[in-house]
FIPATI-7475 format. One record per residue (C-alpha): residue in three letters; x, y, z. Coordinates in steps of 0.05 Angstrom, whole numbers, plus 32768, in hexadecimal, padded with zeros to 4 digits. Example, Ala and Ser with C-alpha at 12.3 -4.5 7.8 and 13.67 -1.06 7.14 Angstrom:
<atoms>
ALA80F67FA6809C SER81117FEB808F 
</atoms>
This chain:
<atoms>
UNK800080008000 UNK802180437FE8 UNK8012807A8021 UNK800880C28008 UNK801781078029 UNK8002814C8011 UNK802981848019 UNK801081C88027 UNK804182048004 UNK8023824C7FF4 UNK803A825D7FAE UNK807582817FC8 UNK809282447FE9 UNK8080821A7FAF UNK80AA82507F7F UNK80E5824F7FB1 UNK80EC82047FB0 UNK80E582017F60 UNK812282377F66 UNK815082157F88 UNK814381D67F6E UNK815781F87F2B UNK819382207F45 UNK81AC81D97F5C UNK81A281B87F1F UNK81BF81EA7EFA UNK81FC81F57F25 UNK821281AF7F1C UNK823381787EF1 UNK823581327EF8 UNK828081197F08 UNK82A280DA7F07 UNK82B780AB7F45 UNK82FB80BE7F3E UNK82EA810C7F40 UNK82BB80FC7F78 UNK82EB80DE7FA3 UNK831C81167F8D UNK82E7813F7FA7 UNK82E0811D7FF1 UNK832881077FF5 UNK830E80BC7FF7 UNK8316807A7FC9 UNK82F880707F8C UNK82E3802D7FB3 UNK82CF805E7FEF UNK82A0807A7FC1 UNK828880347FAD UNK8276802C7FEE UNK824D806A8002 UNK8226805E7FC9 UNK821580177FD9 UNK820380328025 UNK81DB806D8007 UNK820D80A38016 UNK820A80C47FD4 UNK81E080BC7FA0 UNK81F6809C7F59 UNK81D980BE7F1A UNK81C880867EDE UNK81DD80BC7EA1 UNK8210808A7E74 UNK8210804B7E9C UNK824C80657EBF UNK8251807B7F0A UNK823F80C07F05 UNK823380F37F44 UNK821881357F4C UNK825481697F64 UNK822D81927F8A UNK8211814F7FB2 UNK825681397FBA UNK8269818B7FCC UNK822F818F8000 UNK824781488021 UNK8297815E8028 UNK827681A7803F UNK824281898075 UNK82508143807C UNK82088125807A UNK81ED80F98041 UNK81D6810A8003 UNK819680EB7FF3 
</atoms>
């Protein structure tokens, strides 16, 4: 059974999260493992591993490991997941 929620925004709210969501997008690139780990100062088989354990999130563009920098920049900035 697939539970539902609704979300209550004012159109304001609603415009802000379509803006960011957009500046993010925009402000990105995918990048390789290698660049990633670059990035964190980890293993290419580090990276491996957060992504099996959810850590960061893989993006399917070529069939090829591919991450978003600014997910990768936001993790070695704050530490926490990206989901």
């Amino acid at each position: 059974m697939t539970t539902q929620t609704i979300i209550h925004l004012t159109p304001d709210e609603l415009a802000d999260i379509i803006e960011k969501s957009v500046k993010k997008a925009m402000a990105s690139r995918p990048i390789t493992r290698q660049e990633a780990a670059y990035l964190l100062g980890k293993s290419t088989d580090t990276i491996a591993r957060m992504e099996r354990r959810g850590t960061i999130k893989r993006v399917n563009l070529t069939g090829q490991p591919r991450y978003m920098e600014s997910d990768i920049i936001a993790l070695k900035n704050d530490g926490k997941p990206v989901i």
